[in-house]
C-alpha positions in Angstrom: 66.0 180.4 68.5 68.7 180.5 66.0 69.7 178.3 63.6 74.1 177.7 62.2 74.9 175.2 59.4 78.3 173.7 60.6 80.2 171.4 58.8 83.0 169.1 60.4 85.7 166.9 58.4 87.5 165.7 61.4 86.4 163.7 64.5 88.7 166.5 66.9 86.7 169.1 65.7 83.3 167.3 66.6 85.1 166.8 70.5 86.1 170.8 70.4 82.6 171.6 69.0 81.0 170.0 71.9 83.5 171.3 74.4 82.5 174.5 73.6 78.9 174.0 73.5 79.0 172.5 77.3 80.1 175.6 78.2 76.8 177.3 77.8 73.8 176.8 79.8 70.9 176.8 77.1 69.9 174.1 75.2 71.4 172.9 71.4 70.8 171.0 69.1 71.9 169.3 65.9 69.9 168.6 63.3 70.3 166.5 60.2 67.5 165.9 57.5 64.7 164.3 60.1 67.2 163.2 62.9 68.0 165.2 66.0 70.7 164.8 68.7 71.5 166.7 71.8 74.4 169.2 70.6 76.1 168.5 74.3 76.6 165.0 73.2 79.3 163.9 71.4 78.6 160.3 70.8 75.7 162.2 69.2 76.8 164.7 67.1 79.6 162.3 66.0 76.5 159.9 64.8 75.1 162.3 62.7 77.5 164.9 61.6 80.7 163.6 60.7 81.6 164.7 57.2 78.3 166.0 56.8 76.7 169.8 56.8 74.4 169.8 60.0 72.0 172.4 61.2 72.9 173.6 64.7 69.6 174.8 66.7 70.0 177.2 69.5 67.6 177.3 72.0 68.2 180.9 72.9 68.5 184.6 70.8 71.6 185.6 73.3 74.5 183.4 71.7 76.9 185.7 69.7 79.7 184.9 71.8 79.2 181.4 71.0 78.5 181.6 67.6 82.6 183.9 67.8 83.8 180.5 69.1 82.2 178.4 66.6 83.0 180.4 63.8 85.6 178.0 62.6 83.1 175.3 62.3 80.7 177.3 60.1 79.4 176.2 56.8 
């Protein structure tokens, strides 16, 4: 498992964050003080992490091409 803060300021980059996640077949998550959502969900993440720092939990030690694409997002 690893574990990414990510930070978002714009609703568009919650939408590309997800896009990118879907693109990977193991499980994420997103994580914010108790709550939890589904990372492949954007309704979800845009619940919990808009203008907030977030904890991204990946369900998997083989993800450094995905963490190269989320890079951007990286807090």
């Amino acid at each position: 498992m690893k574990r990414v803060m990510v930070k978002f300021d714009q609703a568009e980059q919650i939408i590309n964050f997800v896009r990118i996640i879907c693109r990977y077949d193991y499980d994420a998550d997103v994580r914010c003080g108790s709550r939890i959502v589904d990372a492949k969900s954007v309704v979800g993440v845009l619940s919990l992490a808009k203008s907030k720092t977030v904890e991204l939990i990946l369900h998997t030690e083989e993800c450094d091409r995905l963490l190269e694409e989320i890079a951007p997002f990286a807090a």
